[in-house]
N, C-alpha and C positions, 0 to 999 in steps of 0.2 A: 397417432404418434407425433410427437413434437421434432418437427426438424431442426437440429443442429444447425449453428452459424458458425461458418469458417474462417476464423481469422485468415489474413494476409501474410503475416508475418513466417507462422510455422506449415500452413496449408492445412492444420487442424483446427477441431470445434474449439471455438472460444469458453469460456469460463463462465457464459452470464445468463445457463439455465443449470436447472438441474442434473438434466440431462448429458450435456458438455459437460457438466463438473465430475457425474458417471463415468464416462466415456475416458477420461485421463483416469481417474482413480483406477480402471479396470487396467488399464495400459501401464500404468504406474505400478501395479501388484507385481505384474510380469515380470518390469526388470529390478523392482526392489522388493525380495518376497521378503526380507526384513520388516518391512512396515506393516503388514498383515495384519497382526499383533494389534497394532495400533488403529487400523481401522477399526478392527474388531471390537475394540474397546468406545471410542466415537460415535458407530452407528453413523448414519446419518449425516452427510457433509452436504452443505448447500453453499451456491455461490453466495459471493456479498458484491451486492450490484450499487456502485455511489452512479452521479450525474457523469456527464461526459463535459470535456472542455472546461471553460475557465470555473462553472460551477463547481465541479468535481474536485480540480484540487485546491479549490479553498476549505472543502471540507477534508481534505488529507492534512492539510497545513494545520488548521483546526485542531485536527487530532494530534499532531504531536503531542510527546511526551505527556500523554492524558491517557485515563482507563476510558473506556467506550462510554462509559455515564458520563463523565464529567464531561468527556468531547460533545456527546449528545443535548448537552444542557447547552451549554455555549452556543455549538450549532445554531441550535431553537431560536436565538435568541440573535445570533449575528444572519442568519436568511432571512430575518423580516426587516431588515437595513436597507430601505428604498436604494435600488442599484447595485445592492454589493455583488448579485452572480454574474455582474456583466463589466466587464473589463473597461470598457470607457467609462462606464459610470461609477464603478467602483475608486475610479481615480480622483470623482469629486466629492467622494467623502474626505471628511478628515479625522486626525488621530484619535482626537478624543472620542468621536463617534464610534470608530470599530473598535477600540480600547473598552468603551463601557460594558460592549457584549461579554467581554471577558478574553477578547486576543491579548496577548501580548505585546511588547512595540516590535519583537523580532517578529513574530510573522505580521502584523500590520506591515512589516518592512518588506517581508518578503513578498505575501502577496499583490505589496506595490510592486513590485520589480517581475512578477510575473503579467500584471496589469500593462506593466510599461512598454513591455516585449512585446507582447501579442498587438497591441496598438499599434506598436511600434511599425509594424511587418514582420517582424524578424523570427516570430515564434508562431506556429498555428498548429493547434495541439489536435483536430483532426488531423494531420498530417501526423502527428508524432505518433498518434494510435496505431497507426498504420504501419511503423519501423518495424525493424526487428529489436529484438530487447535490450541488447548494447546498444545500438546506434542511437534509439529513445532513450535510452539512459544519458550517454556524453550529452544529446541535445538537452536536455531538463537539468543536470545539475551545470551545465554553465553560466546558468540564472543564479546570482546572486540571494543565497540563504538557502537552493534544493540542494539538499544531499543525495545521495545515494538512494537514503532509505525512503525519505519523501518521491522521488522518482518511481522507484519500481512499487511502490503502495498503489502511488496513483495508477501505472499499468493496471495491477492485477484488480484492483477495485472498480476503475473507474473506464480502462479499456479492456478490460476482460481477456488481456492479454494469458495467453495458458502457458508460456513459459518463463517467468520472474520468481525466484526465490528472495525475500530482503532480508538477508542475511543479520542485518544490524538489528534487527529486531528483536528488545529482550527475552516475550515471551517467547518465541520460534528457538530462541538458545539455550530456555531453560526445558521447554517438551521434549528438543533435541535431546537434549542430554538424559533425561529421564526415560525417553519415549524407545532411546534407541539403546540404553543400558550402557551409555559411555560412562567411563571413571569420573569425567569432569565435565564442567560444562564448557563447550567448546569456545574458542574464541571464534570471532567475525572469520578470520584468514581460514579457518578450520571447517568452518561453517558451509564457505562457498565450495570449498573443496568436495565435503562429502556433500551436497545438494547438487555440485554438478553433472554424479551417478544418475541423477532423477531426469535430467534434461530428453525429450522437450515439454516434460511435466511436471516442473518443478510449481509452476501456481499451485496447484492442487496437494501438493506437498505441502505448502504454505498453509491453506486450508485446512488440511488435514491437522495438524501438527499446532495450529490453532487451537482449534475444536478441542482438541487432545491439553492443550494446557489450558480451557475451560472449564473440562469434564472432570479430570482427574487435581489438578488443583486448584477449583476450588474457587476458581477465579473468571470471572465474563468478561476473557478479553480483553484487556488490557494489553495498546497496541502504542507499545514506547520503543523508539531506536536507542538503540545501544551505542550506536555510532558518531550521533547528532545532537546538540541540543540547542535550542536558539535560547538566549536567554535573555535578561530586560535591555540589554545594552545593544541587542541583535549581533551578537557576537557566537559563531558556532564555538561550542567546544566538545572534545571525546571527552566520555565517561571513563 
């Protein structure tokens, strides 16, 4: 038998075996027997395990406003950038270099400014792993370019944190709304509202609710905020 590892945060297994991701989903039926339905439909939920620290969310950054293939190509192609998973060294690339991969100048901008902090002293994202899921949240989006939705990704991906829902997330708003037989698709405000019924298993929810707008429409995940977007001028703006 595969033992569970327990996050800090909630004193529950973390999200980054199958097992752990079990273990909430069976917890998660209980108090949301709504969702059943939707498990049912899924089959099979597995975690998604990215790198930990500065690696980690430069592939969340990566991913913005990108389907999973397209984040995947880029990836490929910006990790074999002599230095870029490492925050000092990533700082002596320059623009054009991490631009050719195919970033943007917004997140070249951002991931400097996550580069900067960590250097800095001021940011050490083993320690943020370790919050609880607000407190990890206020600390990450005070970095100039992390949003909301960039924050709790990197949680649930990258620290295998088991309770973040990212609310801004378009797919997660549109399986919402389908998944859960609402009239409309919910907004973001609406979003955190009924996901924070699911707490302290809202990751798995995320998961779940994923998988579910995979399966049923039609579509591999595509994992775009709703909330965010960085754009060439590195300027956030709402959709």
């Amino acid at each position: 038998m595969t033992s569970l590892s327990i996050s800090a945060p909630g004193s529950t297994p973390q999200i980054d075996s199958p097992e752990g991701v079990a273990w909430h989903l069976d917890q998660l039926m209980e108090i949301a027997p709504a969702l059943r339905p939707v498990r049912e439909t899924v089959g099979a939920v597995l975690p998604r395990v990215n790198p930990k620290g500065f690696a980690g969310m430069a592939k969340v950054i990566c991913g913005q406003q990108l389907s999973v293939y397209s984040a995947a190509a880029i990836w490929s192609r910006f990790e074999t950038l002599p230095g870029a998973l490492a925050p000092d060294s990533y700082l002596l690339l320059d623009e054009e270099t991490v631009r050719a991969s195919g970033f943007s100048r917004g997140k070249f901008l951002t991931l400097r400014a996550v580069a900067e902090t960590i250097v800095a002293g001021e940011l050490d994202l083993a320690h943020i792993d370790a919050l609880p899921a607000e407190e990890a949240i206020a600390r990450l989006v005070a970095i100039k370019g992390i949003g909301p939705w960039t924050a709790e990704v990197y949680l649930l991906f990258c620290a295998a944190h088991p309770d973040v829902f990212p609310a801004g997330d378009l797919a997660l708003l549109k399986a919402a709304h389908l998944g859960l037989g609402l009239e409309a698709r919910p907004s973001i405000k609406e979003m955190i509202g009924i996901a924070s019924a699911w707490s302290p298993h809202r990751s798995v929810a995320a998961l779940l609710f994923w998988r579910y707008f995979a399966k049923v429409m039609r579509r591999e995940g595509v994992i775009v905020a709703a909330d965010e977007e960085t754009d060439e001028a590195g300027r956030r703006r709402h959709l």
